[in-house]
Backbone of each chain as ProteinMPNN parsed JSONL, in Angstrom:
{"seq_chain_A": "XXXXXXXXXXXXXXXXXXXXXXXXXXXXXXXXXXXXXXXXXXXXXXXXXXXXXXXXXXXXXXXXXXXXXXXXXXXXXXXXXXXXXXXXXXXXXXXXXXXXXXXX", "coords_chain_A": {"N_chain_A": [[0.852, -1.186, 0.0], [0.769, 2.073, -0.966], [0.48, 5.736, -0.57], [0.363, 8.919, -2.274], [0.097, 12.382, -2.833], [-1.088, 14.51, -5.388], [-0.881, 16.972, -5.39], [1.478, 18.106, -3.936], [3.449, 16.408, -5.329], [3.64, 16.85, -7.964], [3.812, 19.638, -10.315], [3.562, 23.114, -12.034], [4.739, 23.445, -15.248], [6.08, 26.32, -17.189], [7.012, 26.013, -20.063], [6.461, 23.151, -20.974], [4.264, 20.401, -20.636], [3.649, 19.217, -17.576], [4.955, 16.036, -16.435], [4.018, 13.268, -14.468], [5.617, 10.283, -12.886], [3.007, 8.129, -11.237], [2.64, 5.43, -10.434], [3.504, 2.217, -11.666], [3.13, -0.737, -12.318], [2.686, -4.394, -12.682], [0.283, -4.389, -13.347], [-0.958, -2.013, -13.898], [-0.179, 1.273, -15.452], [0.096, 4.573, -13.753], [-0.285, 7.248, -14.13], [0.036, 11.315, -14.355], [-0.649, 14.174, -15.523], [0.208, 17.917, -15.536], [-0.855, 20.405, -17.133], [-0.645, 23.849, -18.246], [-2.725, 26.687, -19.646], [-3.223, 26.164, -22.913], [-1.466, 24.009, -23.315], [-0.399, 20.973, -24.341], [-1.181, 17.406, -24.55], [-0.387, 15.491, -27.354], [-2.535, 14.67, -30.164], [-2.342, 10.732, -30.246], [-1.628, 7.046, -30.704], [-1.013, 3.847, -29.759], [-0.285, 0.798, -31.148], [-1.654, -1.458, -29.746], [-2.842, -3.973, -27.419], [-5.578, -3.137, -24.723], [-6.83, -0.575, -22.747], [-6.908, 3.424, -21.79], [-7.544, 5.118, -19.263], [-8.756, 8.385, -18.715], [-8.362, 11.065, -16.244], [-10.529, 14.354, -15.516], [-8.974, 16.359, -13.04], [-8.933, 19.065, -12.638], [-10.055, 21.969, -13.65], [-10.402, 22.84, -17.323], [-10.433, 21.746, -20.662], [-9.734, 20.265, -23.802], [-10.593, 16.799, -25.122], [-9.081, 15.223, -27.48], [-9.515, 13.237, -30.015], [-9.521, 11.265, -33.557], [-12.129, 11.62, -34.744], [-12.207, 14.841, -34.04], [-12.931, 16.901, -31.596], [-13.485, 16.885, -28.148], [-15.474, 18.526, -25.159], [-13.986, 19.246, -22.233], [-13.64, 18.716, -18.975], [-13.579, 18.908, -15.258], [-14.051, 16.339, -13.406], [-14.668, 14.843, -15.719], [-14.388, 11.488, -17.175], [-12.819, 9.716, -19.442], [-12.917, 6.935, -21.367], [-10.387, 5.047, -23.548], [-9.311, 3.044, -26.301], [-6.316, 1.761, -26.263], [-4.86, 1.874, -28.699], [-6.685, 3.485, -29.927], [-6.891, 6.511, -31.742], [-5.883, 9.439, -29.448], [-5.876, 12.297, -27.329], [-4.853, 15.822, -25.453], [-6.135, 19.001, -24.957], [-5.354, 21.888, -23.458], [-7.785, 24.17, -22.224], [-7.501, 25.76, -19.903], [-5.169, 26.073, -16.47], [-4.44, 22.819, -16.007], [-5.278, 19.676, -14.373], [-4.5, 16.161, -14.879], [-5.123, 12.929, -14.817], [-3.722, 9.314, -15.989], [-4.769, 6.444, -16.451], [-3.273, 3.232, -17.644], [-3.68, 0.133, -18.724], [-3.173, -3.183, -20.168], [0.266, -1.728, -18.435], [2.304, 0.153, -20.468]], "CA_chain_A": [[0.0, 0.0, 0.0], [1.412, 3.197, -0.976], [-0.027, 6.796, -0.816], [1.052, 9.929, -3.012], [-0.453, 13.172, -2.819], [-0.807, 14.806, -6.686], [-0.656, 18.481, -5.868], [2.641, 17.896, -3.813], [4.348, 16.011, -6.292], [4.187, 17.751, -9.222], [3.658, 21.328, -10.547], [3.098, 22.993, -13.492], [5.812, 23.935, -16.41], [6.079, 26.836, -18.586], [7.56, 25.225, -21.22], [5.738, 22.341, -21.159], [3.539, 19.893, -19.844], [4.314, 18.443, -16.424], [4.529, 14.257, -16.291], [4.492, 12.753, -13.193], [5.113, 8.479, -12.553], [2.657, 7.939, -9.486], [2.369, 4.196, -10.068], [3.969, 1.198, -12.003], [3.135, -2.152, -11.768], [1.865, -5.097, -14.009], [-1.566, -4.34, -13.793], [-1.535, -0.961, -14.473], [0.736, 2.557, -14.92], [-0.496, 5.621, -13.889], [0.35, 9.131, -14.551], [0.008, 12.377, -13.468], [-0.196, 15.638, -16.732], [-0.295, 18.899, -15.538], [-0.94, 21.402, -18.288], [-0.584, 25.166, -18.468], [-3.53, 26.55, -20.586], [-2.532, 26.104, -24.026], [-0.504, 23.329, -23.828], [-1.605, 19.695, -25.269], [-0.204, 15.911, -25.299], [-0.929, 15.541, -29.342], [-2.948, 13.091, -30.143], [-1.393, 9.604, -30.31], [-1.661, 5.58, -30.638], [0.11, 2.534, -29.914], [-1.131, -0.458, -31.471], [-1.293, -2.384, -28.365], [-4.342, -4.001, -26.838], [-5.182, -2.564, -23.567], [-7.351, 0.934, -22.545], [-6.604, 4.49, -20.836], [-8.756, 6.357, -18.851], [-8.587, 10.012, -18.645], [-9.443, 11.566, -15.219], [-9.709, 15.614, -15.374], [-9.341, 16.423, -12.17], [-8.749, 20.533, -12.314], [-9.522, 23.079, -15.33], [-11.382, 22.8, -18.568], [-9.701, 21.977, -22.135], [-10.742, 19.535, -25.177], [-9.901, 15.85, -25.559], [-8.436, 15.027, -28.695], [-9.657, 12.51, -30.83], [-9.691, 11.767, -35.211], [-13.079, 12.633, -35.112], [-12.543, 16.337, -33.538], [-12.825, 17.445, -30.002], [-14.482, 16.524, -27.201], [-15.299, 19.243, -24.005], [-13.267, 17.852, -20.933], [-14.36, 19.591, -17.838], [-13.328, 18.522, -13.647], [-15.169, 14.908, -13.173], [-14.906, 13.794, -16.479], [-13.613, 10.461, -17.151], [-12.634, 9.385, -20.802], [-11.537, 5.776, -21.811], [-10.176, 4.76, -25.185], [-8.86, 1.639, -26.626], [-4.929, 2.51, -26.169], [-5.449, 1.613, -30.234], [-7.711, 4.426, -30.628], [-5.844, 8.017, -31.839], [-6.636, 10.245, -28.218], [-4.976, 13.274, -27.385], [-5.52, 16.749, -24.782], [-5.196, 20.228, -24.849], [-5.687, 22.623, -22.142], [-7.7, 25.851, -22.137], [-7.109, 26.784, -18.181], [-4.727, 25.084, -16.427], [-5.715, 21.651, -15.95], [-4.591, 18.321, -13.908], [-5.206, 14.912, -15.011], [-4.519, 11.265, -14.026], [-4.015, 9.039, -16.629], [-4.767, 5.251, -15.906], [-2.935, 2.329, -18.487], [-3.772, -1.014, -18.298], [-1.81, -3.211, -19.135], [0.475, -0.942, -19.1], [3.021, 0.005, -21.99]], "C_chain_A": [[0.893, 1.243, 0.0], [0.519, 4.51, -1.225], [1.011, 7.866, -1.644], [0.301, 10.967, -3.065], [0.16, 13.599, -4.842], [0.155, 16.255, -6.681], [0.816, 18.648, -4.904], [3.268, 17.085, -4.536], [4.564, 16.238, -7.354], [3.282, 18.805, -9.459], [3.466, 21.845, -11.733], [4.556, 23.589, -14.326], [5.81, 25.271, -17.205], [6.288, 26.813, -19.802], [6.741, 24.146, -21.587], [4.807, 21.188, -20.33], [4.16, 19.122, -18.664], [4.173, 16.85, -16.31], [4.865, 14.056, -15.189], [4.21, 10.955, -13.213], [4.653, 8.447, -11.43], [2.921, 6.434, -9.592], [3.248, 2.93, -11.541], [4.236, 0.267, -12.3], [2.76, -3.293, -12.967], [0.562, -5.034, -13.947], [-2.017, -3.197, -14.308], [-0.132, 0.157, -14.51], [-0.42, 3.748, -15.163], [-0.14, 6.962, -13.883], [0.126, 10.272, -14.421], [0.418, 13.491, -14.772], [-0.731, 16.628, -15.839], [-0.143, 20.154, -16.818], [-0.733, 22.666, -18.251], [-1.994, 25.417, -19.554], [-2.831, 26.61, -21.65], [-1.808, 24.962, -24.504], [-1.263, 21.722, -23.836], [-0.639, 18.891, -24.939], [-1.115, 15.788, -26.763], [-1.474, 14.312, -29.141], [-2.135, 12.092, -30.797], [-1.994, 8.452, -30.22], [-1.145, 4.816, -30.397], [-0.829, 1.231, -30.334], [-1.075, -1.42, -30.968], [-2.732, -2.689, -28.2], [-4.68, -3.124, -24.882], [-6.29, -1.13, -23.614], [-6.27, 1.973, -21.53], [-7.61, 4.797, -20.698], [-8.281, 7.588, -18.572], [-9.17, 10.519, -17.46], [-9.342, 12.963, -15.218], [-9.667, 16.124, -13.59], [-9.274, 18.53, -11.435], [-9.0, 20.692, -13.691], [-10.337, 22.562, -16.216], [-10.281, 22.772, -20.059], [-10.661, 21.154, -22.978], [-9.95, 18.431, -25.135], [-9.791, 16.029, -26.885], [-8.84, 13.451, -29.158], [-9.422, 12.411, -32.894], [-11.027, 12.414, -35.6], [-13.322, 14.077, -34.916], [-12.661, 15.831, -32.406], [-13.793, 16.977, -29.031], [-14.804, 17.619, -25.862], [-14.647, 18.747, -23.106], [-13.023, 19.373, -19.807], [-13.712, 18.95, -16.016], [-14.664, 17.565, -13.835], [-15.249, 14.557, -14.448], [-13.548, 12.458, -16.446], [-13.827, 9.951, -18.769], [-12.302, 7.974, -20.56], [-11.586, 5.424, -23.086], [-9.564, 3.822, -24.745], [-7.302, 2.476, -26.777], [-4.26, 2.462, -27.834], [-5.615, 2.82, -31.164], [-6.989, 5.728, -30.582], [-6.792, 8.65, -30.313], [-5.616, 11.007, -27.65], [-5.651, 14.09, -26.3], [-4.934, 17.801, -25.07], [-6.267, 21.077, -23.799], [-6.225, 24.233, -22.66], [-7.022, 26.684, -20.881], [-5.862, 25.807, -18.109], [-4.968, 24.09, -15.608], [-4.895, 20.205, -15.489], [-4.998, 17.33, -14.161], [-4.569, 13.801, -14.789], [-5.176, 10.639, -15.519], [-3.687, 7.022, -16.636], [-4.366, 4.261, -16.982], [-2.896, 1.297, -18.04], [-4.217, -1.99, -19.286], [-1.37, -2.074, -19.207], [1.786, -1.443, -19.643], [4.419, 0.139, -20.898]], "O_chain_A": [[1.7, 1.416, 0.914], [-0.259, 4.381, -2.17], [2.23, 7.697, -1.667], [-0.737, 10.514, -3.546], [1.187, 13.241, -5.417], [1.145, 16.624, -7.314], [1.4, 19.645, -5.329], [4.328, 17.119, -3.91], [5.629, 15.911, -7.878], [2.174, 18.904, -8.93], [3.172, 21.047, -12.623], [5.361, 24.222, -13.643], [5.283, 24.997, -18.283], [5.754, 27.585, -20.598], [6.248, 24.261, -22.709], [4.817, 21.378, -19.113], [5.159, 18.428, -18.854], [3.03, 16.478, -16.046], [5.907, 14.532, -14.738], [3.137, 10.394, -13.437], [5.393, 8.646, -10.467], [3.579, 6.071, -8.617], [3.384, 3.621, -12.55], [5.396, 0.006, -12.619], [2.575, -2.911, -14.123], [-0.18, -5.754, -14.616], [-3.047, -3.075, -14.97], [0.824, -0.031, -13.758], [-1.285, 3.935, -16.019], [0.695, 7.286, -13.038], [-0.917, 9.82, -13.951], [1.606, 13.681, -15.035], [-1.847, 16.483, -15.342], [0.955, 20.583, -17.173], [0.364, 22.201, -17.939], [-2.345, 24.46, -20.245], [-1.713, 27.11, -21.526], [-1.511, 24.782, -25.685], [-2.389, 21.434, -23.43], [0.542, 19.237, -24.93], [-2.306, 16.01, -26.977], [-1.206, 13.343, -28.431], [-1.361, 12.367, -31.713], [-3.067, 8.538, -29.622], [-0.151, 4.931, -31.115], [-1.887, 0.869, -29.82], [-0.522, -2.387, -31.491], [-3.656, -2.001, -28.633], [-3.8, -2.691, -24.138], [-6.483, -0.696, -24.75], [-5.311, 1.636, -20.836], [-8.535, 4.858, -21.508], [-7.146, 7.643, -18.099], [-10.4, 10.518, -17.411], [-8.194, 13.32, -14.957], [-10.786, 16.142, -13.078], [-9.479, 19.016, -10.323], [-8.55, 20.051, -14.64], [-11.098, 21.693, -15.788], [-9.515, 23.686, -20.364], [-11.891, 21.209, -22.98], [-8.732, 18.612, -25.105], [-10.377, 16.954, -27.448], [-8.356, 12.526, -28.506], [-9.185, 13.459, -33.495], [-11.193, 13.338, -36.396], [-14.311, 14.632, -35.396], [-12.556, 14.641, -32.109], [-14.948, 16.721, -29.369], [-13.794, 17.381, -25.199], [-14.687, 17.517, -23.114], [-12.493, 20.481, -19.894], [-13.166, 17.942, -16.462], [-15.802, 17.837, -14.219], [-16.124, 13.696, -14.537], [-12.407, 12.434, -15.984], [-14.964, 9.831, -19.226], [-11.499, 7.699, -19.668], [-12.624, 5.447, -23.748], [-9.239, 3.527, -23.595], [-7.181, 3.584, -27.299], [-3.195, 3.034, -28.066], [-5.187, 3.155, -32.269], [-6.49, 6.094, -29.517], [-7.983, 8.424, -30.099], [-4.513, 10.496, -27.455], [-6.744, 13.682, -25.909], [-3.746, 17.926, -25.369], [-7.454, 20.934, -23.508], [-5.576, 25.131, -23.199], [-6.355, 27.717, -20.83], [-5.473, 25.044, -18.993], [-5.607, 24.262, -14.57], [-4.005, 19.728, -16.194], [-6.142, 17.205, -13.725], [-3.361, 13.814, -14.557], [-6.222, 10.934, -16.097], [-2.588, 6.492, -16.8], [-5.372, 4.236, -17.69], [-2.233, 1.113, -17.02], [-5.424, -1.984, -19.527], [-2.02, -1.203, -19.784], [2.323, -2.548, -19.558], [5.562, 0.108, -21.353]]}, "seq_chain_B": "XXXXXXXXXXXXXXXXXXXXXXXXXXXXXXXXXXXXXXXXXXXXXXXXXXXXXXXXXXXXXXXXXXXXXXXXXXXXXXXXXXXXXXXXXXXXXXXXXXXXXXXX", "coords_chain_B": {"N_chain_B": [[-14.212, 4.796, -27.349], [-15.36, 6.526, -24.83], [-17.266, 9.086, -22.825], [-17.851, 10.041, -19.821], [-19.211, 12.253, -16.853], [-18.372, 12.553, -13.509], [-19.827, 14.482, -12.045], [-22.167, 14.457, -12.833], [-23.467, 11.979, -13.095], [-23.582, 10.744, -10.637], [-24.845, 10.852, -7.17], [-25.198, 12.082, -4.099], [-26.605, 9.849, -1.326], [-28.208, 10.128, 1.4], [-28.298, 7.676, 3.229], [-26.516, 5.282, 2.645], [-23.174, 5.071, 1.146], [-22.956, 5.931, -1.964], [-22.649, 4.145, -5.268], [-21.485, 4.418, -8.482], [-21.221, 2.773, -11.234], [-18.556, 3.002, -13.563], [-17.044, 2.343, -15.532], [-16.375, -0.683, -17.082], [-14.696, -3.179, -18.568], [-11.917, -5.771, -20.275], [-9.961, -4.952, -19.262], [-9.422, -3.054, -16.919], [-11.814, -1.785, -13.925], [-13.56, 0.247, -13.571], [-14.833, 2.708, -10.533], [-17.177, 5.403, -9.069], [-17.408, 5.912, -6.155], [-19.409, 7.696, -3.755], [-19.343, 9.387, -0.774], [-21.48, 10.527, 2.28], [-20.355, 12.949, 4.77], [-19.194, 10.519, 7.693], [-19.725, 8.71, 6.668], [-18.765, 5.234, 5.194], [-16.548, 2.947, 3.295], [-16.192, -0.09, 4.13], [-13.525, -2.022, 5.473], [-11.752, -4.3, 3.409], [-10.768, -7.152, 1.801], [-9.818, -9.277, -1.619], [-8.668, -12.292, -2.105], [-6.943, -12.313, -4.769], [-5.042, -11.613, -7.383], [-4.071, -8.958, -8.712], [-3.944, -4.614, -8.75], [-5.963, -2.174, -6.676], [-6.024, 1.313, -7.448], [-7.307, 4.24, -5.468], [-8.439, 7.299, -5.626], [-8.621, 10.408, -4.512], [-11.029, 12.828, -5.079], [-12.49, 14.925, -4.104], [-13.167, 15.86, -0.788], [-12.56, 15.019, 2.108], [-10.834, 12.679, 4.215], [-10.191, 8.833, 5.747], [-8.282, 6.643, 4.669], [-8.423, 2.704, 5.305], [-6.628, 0.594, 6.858], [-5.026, -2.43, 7.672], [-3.307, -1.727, 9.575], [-3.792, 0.741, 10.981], [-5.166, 3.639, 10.244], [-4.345, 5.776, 7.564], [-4.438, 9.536, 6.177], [-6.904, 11.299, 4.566], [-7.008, 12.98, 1.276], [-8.341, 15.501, -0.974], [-6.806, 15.012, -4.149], [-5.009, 13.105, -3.444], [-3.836, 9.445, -4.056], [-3.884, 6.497, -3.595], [-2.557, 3.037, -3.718], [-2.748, -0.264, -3.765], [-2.379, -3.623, -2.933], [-5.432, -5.815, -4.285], [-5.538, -7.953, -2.472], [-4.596, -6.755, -0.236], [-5.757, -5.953, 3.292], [-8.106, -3.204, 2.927], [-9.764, -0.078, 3.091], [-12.279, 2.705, 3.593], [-13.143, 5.839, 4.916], [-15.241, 8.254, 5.524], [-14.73, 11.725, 6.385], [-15.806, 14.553, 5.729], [-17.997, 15.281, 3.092], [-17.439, 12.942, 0.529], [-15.951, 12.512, -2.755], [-14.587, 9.964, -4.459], [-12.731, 7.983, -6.836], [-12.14, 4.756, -8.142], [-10.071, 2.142, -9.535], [-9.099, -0.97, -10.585], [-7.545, -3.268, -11.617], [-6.771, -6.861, -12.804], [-10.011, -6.217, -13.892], [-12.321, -7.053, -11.16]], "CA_chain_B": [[-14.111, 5.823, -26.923], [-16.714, 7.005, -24.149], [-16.912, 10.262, -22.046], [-18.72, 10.589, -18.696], [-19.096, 13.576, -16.048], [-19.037, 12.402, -12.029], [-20.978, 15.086, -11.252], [-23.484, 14.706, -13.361], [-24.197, 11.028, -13.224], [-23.556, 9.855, -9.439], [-24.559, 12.247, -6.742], [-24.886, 11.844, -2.445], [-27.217, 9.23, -0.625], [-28.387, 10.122, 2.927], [-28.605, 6.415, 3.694], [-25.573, 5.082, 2.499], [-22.314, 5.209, 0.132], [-23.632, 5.838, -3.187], [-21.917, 3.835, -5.642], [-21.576, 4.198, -9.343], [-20.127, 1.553, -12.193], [-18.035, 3.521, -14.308], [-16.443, 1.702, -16.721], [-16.135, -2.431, -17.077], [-13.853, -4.102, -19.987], [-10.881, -7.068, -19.716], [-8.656, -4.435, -18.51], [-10.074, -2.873, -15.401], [-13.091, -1.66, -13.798], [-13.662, 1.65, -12.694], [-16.323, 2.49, -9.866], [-16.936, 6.029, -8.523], [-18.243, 6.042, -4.348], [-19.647, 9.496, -3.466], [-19.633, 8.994, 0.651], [-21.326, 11.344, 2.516], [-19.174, 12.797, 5.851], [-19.331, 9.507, 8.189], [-20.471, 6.62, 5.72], [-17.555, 4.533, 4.563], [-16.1, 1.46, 2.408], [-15.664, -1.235, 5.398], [-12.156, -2.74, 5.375], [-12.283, -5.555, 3.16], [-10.003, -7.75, 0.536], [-10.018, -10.359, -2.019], [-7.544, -13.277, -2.396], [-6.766, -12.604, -6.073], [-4.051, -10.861, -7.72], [-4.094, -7.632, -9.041], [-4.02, -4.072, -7.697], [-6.593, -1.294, -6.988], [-6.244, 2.622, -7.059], [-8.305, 5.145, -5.078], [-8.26, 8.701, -5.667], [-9.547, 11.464, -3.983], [-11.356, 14.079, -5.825], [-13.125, 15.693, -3.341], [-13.472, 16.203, 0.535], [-11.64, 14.75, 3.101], [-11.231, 11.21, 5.333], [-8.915, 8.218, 5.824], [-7.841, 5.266, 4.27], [-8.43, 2.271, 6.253], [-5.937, -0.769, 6.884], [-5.097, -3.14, 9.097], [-1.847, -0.808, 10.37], [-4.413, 1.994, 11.328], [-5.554, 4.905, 9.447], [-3.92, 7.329, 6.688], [-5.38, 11.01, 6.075], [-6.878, 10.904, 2.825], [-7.766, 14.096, 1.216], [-8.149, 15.813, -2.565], [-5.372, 14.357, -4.831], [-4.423, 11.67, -2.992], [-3.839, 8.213, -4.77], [-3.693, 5.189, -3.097], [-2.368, 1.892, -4.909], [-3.074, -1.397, -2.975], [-2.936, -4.82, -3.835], [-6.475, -5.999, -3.924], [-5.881, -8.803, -1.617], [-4.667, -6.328, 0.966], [-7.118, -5.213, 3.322], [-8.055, -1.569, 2.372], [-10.926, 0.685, 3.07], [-12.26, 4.211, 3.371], [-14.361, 6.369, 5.965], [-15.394, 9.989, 5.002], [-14.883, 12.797, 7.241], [-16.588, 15.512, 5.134], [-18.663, 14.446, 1.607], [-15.973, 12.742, -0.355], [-15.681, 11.596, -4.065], [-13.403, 9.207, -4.768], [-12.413, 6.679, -7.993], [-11.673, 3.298, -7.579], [-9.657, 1.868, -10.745], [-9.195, -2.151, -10.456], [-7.189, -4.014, -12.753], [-7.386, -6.619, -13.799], [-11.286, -6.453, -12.779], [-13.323, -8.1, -10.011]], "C_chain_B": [[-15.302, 6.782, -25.842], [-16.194, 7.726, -23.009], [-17.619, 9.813, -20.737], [-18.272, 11.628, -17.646], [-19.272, 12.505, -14.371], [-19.659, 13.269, -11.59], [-22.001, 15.091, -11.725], [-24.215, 13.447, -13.063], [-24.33, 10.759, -11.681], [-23.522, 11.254, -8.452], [-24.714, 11.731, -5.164], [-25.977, 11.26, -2.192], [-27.446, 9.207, 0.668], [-27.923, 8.814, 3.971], [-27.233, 5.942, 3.817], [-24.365, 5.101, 1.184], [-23.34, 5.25, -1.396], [-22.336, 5.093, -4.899], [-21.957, 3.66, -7.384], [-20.431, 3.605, -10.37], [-19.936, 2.655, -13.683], [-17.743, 3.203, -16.232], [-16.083, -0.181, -16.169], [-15.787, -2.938, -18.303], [-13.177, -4.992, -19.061], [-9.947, -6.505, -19.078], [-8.66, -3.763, -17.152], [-11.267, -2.288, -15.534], [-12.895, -0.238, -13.074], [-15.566, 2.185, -11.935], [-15.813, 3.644, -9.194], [-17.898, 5.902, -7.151], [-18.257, 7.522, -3.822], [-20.018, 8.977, -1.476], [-20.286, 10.778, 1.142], [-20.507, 11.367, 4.117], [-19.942, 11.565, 7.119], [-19.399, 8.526, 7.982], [-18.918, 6.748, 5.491], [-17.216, 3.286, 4.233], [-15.662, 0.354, 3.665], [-14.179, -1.863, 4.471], [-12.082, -3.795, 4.48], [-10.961, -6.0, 1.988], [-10.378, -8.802, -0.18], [-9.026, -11.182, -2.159], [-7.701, -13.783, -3.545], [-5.102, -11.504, -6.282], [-4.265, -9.902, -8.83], [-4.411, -6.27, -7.981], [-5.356, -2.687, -7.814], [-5.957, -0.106, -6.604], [-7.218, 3.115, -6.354], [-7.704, 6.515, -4.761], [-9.151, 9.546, -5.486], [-10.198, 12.379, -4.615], [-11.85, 15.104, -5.054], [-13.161, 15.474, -1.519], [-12.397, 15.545, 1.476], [-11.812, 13.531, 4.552], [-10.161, 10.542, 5.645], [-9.048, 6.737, 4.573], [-7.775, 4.34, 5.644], [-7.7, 0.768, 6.069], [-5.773, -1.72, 7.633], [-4.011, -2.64, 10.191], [-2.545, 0.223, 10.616], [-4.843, 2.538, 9.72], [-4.609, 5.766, 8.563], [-4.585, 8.225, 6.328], [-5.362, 10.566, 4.649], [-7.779, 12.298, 2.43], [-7.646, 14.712, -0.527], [-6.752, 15.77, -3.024], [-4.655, 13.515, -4.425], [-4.4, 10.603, -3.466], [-3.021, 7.481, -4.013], [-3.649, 4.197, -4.218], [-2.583, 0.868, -3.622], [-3.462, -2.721, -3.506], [-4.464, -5.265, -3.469], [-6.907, -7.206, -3.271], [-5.117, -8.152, -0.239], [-5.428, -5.464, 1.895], [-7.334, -4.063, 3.253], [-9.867, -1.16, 2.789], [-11.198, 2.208, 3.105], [-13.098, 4.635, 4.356], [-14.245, 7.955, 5.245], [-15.589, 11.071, 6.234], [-15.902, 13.738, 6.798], [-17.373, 14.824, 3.519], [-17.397, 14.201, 0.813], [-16.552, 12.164, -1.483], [-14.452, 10.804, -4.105], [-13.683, 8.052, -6.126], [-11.876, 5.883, -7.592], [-11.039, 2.869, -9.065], [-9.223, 0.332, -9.968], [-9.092, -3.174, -11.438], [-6.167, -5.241, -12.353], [-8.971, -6.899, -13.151], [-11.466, -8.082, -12.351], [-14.408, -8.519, -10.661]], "O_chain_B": [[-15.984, 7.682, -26.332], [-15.21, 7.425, -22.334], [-18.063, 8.695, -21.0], [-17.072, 11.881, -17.536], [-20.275, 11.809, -14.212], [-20.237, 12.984, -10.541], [-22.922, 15.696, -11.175], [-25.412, 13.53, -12.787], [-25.503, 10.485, -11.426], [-22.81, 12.252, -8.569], [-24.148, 10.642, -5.071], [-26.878, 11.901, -2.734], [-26.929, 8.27, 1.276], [-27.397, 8.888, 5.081], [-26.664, 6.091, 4.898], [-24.91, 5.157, 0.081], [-24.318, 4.539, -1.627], [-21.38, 5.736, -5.336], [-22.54, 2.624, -7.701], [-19.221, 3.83, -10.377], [-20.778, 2.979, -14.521], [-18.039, 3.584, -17.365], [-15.657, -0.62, -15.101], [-16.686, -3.131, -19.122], [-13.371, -5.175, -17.859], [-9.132, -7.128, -18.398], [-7.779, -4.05, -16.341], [-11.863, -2.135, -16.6], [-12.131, 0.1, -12.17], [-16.718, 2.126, -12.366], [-14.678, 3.642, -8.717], [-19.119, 5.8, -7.274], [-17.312, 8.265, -3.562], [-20.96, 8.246, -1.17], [-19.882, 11.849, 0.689], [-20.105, 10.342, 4.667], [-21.126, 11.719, 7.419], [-19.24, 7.526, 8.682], [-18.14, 7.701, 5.535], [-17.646, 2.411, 4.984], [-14.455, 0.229, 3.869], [-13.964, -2.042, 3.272], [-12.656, -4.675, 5.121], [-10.31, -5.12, 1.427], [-11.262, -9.484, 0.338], [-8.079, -10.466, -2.487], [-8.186, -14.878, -3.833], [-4.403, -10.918, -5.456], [-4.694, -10.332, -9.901], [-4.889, -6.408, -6.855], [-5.658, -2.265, -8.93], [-5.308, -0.149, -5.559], [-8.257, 2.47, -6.491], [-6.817, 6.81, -3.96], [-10.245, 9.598, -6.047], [-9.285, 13.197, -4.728], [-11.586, 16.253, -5.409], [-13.188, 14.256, -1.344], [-11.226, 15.845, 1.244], [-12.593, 13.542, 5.503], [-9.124, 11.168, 5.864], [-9.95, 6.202, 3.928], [-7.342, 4.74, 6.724], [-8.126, -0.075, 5.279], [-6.665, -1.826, 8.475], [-3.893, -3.046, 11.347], [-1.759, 1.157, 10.457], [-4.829, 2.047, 8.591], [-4.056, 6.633, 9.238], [-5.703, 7.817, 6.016], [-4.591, 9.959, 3.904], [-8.824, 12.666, 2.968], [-6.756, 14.226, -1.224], [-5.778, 16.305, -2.495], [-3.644, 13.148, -5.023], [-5.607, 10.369, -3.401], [-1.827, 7.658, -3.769], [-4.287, 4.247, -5.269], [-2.561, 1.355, -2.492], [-4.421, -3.0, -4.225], [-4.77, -5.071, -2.292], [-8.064, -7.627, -3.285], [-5.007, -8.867, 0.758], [-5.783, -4.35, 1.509], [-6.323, -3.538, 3.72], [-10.858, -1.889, 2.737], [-10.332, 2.951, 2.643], [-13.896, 3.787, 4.755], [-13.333, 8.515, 4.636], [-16.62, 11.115, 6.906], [-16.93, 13.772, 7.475], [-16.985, 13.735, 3.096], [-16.537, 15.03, 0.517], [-17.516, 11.406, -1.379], [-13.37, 11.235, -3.706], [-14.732, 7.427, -6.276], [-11.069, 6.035, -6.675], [-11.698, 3.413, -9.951], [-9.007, 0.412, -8.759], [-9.997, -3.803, -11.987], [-5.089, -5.036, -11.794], [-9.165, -7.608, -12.163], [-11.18, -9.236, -12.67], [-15.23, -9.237, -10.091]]}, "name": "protein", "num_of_chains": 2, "seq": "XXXXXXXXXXXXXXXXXXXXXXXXXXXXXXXXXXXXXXXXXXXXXXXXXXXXXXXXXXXXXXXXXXXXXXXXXXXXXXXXXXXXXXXXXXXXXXXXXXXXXXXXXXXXXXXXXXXXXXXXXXXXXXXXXXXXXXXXXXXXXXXXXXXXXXXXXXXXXXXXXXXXXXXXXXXXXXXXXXXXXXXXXXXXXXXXXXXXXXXXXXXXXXXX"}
């Protein structure tokens, strides 16, 4: 059993987006983006089997998908096929947890 | 690819924990528990292998083990194997995510 607080362990960037490793394991990795407004992970794929979930947990931006945008607001939760192109960009700035499993 | 809002779908139960099923595939299960302050997840484990997350989104309580109590409060992420015993109590109205891979 291990605890980690988010907002003490990582911060935000001017340059670019903040990554944080909270977790590790074979069942899952999980991750930690903080954004600046403006700033995005591009959308991306790996042709792996497996999902992510998206948690926002601060701020307002747009997921990223091929079809166009999605709103992404505090309390949403996204999951894609880790397959499926899925991307973020930040209007405010915006914290999210990002759950892989397996993971890569 | 599927969105949802926790505040929109799962909201506080006088009675007890209110518990909504997030997401369910082969890779984990995600379940959000809206407690209000006093209700809480009794201690409990399974004798399987894999591990669960729980992350705070909102309010403020403990984590509950068999080594006592940890403060558990917004942004906090707990990892725990899910055959060690783990639980939750809510001080003030708490949200929290449960992520659980590979699911129960």
């Amino acid at each position: 059993m291990k605890k980690i607080n988010l907002y003490d362990e990582n911060d935000f960037n001017d340059l670019h987006m903040s990554r944080f490793l909270v977790h590790d394991s074979p069942y899952f990795k999980i991750l930690n983006f903080n954004f600046k407004g403006g700033q995005e992970l591009p959308i991306h794929s790996h042709d792996i089997e497996g999902q992510v979930s998206i948690v926002i947990l601060e701020g307002v931006g747009e997921f990223l998908s091929e079809d166009g945008t999605l709103p992404a607001k505090a309390g949403d939760v996204l999951v894609s096929d880790i397959s499926e192109p899925h991307g973020i960009k930040a209007r405010t700035d915006m914290r999210v947890l990002a759950t892989i499993a397996p993971p890569i």
